[in-house]
N, C-alpha and C positions, 0 to 999 in steps of 0.2 A: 282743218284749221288748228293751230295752235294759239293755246289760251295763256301770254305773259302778264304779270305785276312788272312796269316798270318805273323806277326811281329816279328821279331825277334832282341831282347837285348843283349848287353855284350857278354860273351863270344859264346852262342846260335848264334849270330848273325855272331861269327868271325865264327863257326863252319858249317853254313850255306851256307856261302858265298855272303850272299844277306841282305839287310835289311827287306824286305818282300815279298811276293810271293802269286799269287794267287796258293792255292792249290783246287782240284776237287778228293775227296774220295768216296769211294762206301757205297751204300746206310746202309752197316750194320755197320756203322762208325759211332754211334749216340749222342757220350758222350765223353767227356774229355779224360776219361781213356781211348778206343778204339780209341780217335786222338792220345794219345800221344805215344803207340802202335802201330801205324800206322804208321807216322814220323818215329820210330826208326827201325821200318820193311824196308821203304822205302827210306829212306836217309840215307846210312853208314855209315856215320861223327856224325850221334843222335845214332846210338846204343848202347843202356847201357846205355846214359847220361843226360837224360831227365826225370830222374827217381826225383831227388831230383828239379827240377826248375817248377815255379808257370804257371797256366796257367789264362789269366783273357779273359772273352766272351766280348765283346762289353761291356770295359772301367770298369766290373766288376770281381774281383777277383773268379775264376769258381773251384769247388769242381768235382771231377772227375764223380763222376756222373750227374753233368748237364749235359741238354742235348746243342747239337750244331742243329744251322740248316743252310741250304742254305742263303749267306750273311751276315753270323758272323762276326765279324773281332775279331779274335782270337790273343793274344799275350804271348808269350814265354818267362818269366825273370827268370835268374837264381839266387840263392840266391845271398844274398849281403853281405858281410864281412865287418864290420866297428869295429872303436875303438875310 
C-alpha cells in the first residue's frame, strides 16, 4: 500500500468535499495516470472529471507517468480560465 496527502483546488476541491485527505492506495497504483484512475474509480463526485485537471508530486508539476511513492504530497488543480 502506498500512503498519499492529497490536496485538493477550486472546483476538485468543492467536488471533494475536503481540502486534503490522507489517501492509502494499493500497491499497483504506481503513477499519476493509475492515481488519477484510481480517485475517479473510488470517489463518485471525480468520475469522468479528472480527466483534463493537473497533477503536481511534491511542489512539482507531475506527467502521468511519474512515478508516486509512499509520502508524496500530491495535488489536484483544475484548469484555470483567465482573461
Amino acid at each position: 500500500m502506498t500512503a498519499l496527502r492529497v490536496l485538493y483546488f477550486a472546483a476538485v476541491r468543492d467536488l471533494a468535499g475536503v481540502d486534503e485527505e490522507a489517501v492509502t492506495v494499493p500497491d499497483d497504483v504506481t503513477n499519476v495516470a493509475e492515481l488519477r484512475a484510481w480517485l475517479e474509480q473510488h470517489r463518485e463526485a471525480f468520475s469522468g472529471r479528472l480527466v483534463a485537471t493537473r497533477f503536481a508530486r511534491n511542489e512539482t508539476f507531475a506527467q502521468d507517468g511519474d512515478a508516486i511513492a509512499t509520502g508524496d504530497v500530491i495535488a489536484i488543480i483544475p484548469p484555470v480560465a483567465g482573461g
